[in-house]
C-alpha positions as CSV (number, residue, x, y, z in Angstrom):
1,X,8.2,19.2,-13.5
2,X,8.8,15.5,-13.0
3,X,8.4,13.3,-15.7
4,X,6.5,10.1,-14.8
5,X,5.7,7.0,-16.8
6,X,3.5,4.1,-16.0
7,X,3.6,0.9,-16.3
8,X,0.1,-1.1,-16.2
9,X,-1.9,1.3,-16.0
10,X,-5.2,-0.2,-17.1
11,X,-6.3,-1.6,-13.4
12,X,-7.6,-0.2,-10.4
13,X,-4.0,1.1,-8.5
14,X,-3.5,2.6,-12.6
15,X,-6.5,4.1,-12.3
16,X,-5.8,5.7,-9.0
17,X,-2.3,6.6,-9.9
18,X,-3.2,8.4,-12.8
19,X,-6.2,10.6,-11.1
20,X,-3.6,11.1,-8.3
21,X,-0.7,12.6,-10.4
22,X,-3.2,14.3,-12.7
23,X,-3.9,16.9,-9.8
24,X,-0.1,16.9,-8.5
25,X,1.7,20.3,-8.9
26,X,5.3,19.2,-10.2
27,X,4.7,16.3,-12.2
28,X,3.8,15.6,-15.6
29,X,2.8,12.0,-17.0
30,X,4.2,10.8,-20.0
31,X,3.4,7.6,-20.7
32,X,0.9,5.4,-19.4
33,X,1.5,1.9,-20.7
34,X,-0.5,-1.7,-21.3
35,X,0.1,-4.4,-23.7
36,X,-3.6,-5.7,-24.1
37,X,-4.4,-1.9,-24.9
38,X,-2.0,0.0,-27.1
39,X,-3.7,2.7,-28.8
40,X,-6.6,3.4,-27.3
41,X,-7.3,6.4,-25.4
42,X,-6.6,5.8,-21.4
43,X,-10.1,7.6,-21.2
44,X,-11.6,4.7,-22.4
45,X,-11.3,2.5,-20.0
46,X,-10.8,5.0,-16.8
47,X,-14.0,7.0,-17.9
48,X,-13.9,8.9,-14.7
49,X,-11.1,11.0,-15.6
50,X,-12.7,12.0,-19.0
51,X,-11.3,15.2,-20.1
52,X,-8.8,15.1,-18.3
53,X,-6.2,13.7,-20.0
54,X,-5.6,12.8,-23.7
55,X,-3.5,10.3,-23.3
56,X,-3.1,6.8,-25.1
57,X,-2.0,3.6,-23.9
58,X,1.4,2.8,-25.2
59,X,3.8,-0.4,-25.4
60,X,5.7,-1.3,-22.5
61,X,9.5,0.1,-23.6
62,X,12.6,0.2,-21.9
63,X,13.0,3.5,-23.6
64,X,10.8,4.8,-20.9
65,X,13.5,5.0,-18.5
66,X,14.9,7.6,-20.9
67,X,11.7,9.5,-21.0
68,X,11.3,9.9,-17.3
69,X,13.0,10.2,-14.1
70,X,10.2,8.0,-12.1
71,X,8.3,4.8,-13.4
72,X,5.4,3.3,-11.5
73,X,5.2,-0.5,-12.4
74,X,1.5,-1.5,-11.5
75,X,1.8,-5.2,-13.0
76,X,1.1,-8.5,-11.8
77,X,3.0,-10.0,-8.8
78,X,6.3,-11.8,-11.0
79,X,6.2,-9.4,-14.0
80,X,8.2,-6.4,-12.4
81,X,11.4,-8.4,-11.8
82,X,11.5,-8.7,-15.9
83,X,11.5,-5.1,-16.3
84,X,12.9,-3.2,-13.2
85,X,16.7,-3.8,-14.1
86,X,16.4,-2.8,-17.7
87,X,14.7,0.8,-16.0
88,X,17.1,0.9,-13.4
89,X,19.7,0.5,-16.0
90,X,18.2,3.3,-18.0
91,X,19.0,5.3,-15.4
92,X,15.3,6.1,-13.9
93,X,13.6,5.6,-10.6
94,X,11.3,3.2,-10.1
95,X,8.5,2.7,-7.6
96,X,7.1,-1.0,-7.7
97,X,3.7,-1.6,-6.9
98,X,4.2,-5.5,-7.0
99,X,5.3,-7.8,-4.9
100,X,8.4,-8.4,-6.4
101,X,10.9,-6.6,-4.2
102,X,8.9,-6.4,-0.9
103,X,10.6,-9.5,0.4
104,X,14.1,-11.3,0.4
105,X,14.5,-13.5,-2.4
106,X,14.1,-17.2,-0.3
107,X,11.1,-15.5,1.6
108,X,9.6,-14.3,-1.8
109,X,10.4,-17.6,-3.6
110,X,8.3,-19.7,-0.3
111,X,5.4,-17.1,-0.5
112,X,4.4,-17.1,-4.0
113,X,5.9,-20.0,-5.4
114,X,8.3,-18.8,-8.3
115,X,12.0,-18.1,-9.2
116,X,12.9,-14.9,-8.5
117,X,15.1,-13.4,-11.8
118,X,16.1,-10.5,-10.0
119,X,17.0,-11.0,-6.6
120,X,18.0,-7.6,-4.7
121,X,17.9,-8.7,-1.1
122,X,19.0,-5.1,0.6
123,X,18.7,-3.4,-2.7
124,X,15.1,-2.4,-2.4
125,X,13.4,-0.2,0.2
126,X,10.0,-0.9,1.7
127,X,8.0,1.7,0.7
128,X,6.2,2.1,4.1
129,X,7.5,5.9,5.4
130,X,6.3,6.4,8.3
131,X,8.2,3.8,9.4
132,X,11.4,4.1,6.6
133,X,12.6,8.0,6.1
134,X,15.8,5.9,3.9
135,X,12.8,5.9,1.0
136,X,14.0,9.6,0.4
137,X,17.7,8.4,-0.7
138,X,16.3,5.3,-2.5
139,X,16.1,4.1,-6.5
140,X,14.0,1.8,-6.0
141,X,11.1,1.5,-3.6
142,X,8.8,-2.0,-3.1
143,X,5.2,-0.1,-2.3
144,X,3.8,-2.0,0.2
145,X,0.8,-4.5,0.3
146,X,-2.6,-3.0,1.4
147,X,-3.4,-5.6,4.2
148,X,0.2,-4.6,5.3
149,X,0.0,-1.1,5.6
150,X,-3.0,-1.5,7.7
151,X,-1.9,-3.7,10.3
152,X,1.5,-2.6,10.6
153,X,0.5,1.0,11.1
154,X,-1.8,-0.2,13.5
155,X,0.9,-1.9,15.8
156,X,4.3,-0.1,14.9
157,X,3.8,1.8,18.4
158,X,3.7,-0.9,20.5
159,X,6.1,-2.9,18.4
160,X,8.9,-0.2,18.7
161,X,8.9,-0.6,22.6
162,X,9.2,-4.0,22.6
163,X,5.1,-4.4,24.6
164,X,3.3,-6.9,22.0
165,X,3.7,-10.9,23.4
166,X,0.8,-11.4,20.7
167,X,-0.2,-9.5,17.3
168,X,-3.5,-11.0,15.8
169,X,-4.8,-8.7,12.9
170,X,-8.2,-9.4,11.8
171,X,-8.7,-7.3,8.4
172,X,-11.4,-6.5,6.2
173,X,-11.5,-5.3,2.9
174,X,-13.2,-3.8,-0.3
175,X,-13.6,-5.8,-3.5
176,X,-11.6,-3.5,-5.5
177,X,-8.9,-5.4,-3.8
178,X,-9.5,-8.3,-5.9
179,X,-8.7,-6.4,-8.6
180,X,-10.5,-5.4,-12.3
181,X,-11.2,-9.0,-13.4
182,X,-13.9,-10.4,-12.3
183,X,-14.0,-13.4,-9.9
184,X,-15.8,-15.7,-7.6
185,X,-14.6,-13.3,-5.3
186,X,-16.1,-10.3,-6.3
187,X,-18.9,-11.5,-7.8
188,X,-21.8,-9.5,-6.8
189,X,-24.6,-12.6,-5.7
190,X,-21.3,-14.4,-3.8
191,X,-20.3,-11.1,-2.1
192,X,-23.4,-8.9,-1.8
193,X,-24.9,-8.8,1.7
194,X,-22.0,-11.6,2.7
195,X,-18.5,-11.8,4.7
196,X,-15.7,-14.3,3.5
197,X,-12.9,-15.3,5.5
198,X,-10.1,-16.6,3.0
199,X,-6.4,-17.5,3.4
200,X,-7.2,-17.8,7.0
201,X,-3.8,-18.7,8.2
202,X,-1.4,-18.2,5.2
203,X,-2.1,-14.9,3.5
204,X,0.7,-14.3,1.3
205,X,0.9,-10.6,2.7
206,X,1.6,-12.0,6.2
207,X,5.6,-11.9,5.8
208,X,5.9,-8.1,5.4
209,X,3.7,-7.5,8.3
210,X,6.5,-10.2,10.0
211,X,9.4,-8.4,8.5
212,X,8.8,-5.0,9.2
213,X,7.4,-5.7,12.7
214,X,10.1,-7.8,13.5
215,X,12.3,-4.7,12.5
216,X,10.7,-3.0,15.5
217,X,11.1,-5.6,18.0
218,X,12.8,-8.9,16.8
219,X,11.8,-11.1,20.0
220,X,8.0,-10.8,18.3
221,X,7.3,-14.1,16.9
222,X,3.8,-14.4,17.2
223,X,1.8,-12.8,14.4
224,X,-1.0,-14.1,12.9
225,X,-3.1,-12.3,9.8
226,X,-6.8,-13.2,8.8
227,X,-8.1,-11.3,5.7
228,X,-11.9,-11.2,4.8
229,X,-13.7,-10.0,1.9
230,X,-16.8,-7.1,2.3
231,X,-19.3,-6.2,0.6
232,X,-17.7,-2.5,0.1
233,X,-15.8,-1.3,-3.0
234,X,-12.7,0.3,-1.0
235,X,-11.4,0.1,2.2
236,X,-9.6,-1.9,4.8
237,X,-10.6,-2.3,8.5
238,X,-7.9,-3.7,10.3
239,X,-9.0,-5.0,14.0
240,X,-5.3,-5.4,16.0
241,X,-5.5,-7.4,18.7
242,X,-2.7,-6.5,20.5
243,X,-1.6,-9.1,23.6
244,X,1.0,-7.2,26.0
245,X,3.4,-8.2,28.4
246,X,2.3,-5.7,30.6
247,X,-0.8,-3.9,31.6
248,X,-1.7,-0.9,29.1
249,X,-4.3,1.8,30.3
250,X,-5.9,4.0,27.2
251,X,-4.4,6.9,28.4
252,X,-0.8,6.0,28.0
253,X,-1.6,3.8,25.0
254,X,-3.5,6.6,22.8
255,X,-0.2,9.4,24.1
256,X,2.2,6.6,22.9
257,X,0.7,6.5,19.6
258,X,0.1,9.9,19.2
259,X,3.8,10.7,19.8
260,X,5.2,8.3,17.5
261,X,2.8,9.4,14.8
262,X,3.3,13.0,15.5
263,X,5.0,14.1,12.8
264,X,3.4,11.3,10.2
265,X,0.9,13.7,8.0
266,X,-1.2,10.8,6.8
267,X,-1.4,9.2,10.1
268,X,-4.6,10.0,12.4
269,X,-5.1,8.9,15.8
270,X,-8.2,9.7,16.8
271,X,-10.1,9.6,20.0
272,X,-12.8,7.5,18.5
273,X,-12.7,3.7,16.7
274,X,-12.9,4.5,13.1
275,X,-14.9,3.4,9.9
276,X,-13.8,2.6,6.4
277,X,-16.4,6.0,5.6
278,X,-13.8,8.2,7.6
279,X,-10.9,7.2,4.7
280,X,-12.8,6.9,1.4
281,X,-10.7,8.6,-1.5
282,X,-7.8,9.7,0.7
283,X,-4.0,8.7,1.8
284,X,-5.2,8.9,5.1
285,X,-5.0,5.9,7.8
286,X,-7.2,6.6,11.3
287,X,-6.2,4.5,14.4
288,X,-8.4,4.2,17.2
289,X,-7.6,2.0,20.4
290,X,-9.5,0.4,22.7
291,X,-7.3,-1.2,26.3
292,X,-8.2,-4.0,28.8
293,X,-5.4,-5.2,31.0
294,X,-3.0,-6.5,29.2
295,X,-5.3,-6.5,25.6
296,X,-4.8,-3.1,23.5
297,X,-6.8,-3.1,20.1
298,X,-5.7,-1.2,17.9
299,X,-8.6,-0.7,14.4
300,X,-6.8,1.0,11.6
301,X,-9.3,1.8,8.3
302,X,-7.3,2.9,5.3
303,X,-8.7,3.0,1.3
304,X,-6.6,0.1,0.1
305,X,-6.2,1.5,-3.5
306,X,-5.3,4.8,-1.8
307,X,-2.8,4.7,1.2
308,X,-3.0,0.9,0.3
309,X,-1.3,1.4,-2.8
310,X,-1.6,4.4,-5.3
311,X,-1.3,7.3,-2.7
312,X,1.6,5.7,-0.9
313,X,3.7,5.5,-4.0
314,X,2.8,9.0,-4.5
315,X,3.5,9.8,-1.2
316,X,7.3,7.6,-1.8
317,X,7.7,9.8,-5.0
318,X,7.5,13.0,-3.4
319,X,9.8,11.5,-0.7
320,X,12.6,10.5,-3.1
321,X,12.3,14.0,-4.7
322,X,12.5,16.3,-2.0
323,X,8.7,17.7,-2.2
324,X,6.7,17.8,0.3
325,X,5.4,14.7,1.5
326,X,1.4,15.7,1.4
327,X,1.8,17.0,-2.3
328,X,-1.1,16.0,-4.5
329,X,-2.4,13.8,-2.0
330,X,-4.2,16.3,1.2
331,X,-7.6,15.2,-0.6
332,X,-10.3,15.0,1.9
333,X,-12.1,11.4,2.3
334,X,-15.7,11.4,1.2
335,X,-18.1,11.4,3.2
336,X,-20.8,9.8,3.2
């Protein structure tokens, strides 16, 4: 069994990575951790997984990295960098669910405005493995962002042959991705039976999609990312609109992306547009497409606290120890 420890685990991606490893064959959690909330039984706060487990929230300790051979840091964009090289050092593995090692130090510094105290440009792999198989040798893996998986997933195809003169990614997603604390955001009366545009042209997540798209195909300089808030819990619906160099009919278009997705478990092309309903609860993300001349759009739906975070360090961990990548994770979406 694998011992796992995490850090900050009183939030929603805490939430979801607990109820995730709670039902994974070889692995055994030993520590969940939160400052605010030493002492008190984890089932307090995530009352869904009542009877399920009996553990307590502890103090954030170095001596975790003794403890286990994985840590999950779920903490605040800015707070992992203080405590990944002390568990590194300890000689664990850790899977960040921040944004603290997504992105090269000047690129992190210009996005979110801060010093970075541990700068490991090249030292960190993006957690993304459909498109990075190196996560199985790595120490350290920077999950990706949920409006990132998303939209890159939804393009990577095209990207990788060099097709896309344009990549406009109109996303839409859940309140949970606001987080636990309440906000003007997620407020019910601002949010119920509305649709917010925000960050409409400077979302910080819009350098990874830039970075790993750019991996694919590095003449692509024209990317552009508008995020909007839902009335829905989970989910992101990600609308690519996709501007070629060349003329794309669907049939070429959906065999491209089925063959480059073929032997991605978690990745379903399907022959129909899909809906955030299709997703709920699971790791999976559905791509549909849609061609006109030289236009392909491409809607991806994922759960963003799923395959949007949770379930894709899940899925990293079983990729860095040698299980099988669908372990603990081939839960079906539910529907309705």
């Amino acid at each position: 069994m694998i011992d796992i420890g995490i850090i900050g685990g009183s939030g929603y991606t805490g939430g979801e990575l607990i109820r995730l490893l709670l039902q994974h064959p070889k692995v055994r959690i030993r520590t969940v951790t939160s400052r605010r909330l030493a002492g008190i039984p984890v089932t307090d706060v995530h009352r869904h997984l009542t009877g399920l487990t009996d553990l307590d929230f502890a103090t954030p300790d170095p001596s975790i990295a003794s403890a286990c051979e994985v840590v999950f840091t779920a903490v605040p964009h800015g707070a992992a960098m203080n405590i990944v090289p002390e568990l590194l050092a300890g000689g664990t593995c850790v899977i960040d669910l921040s944004a603290d090692y997504r992105l090269p130090q000047q690129v992190f510094e210009d996005t979110y405005k801060r010093q970075h105290t541990d700068p490991r440009d090249g030292g960190a792999v993006f957690g993304l493995p459909e498109l990075h198989p190196e996560v199985a040798e790595a120490n350290l893996v920077a999950n990706p962002g949920c409006y990132p998986t998303g939209a890159i997933l939804s393009a990577a195809p095209l990207a990788s042959e060099g097709s896309i003169e344009y990549a406009i990614f109109d996303s839409k997603s859940g309140v949970s991705g606001a987080g636990v604390d309440p906000s003007t955001t997620s407020h019910y009366p601002n949010i119920a039976e509305n649709v917010r545009a925000y960050n409409i042209t400077a979302h910080r997540h819009l350098p990874e999609i830039v970075q790993e798209l750019n991996r694919l195909d590095r003449s692509l300089n024209n990317i552009y990312l508008t995020p909007h808030v839902v009335p829905a819990i989970r989910g992101i619906l990600t609308t690519a609109h996709l501007i070629l160099n060349r003329e794309q009919d669907y049939d070429t278009a959906l065999g491209l992306y089925t063959e480059f997705y073929k032997d991605k478990p978690f990745v379903r092309v399907r022959d129909k547009i899909p809906t955030l309903s299709d997703v709920r609860g699971s790791n999976f993300c559905d791509i549909g497409i849609a061609c006109g001349g030289r236009r392909v759009v491409a809607v991806s739906a994922i759960d963003n606290l799923v395959k949007g975070a949770s379930g894709q360090a899940v899925q990293n961990m079983n990729r860095m120890f040698g299980l099988p990548e669908t372990a603990g994770l081939l839960t079906p979406p539910l529907s309705p």
